[in-house]
C-alpha positions in Angstrom: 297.7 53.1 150.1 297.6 49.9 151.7 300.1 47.9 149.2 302.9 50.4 151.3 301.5 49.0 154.5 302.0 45.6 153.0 305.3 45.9 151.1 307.1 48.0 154.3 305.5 44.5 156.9 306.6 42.2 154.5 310.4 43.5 154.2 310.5 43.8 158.0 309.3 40.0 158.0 311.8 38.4 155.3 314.7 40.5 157.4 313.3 39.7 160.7 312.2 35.6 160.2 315.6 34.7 159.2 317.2 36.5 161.8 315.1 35.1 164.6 315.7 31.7 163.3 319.4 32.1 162.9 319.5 33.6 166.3 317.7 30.7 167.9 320.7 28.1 166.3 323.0 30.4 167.5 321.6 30.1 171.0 321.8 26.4 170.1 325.8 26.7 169.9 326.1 28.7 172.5 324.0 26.2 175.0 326.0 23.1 173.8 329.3 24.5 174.9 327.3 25.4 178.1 326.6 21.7 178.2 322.7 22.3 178.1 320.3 20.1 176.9 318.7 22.2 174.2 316.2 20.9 171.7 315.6 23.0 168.3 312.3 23.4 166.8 310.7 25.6 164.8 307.3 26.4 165.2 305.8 26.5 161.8 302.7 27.1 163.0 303.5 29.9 165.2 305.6 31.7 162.4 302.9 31.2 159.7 300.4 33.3 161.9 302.9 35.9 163.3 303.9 36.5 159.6 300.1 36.6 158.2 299.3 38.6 161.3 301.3 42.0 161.2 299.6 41.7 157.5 296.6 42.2 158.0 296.9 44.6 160.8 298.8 47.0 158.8 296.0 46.6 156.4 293.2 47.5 158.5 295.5 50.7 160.0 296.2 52.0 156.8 292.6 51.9 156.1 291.1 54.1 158.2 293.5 57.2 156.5 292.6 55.4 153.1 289.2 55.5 153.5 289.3 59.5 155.1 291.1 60.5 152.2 289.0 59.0 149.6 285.7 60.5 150.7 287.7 64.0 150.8 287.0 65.9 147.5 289.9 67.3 145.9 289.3 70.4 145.2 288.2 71.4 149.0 291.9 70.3 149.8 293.3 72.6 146.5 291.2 75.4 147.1 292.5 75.7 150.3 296.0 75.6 149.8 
């Protein structure tokens, strides 16, 4: 059941990416009227691997219950219900 590991990171990371971005060009605005020097970049690099990241992490923690619940037979789990 990793693909729901993958699918519930992915939708947190097209909501959250955008927002954090968007936030930092707000606190852009909100610096220049403060007359601050601020300088916008984007770290390309830095978003690349915290997006590939929370991936492969959720991976390998919805592996460990994968893999339990494979190697459990079926009908031990029926029989006892």
């Amino acid at each position: 059941m990793s693909w729901q590991a993958t699918i519930t990171v992915l939708v947190g990371l097209v909501v959250g990416v955008p927002q954090g971005v968007a936030a930092g060009w707000l606190w852009l605005v909100f610096a220049d009227q403060l007359s601050v020097v601020a300088r916008p970049t984007i770290p390309v690099a830095l978003i690349a691997a915290l997006v590939v990241a929370p991936v492969l992490l959720a991976n390998a923690v919805a592996g460990v219950p994968a893999a339990l619940a494979g190697r459990t037979p079926a009908a031990a789990v029926l029989r006892s219900e």
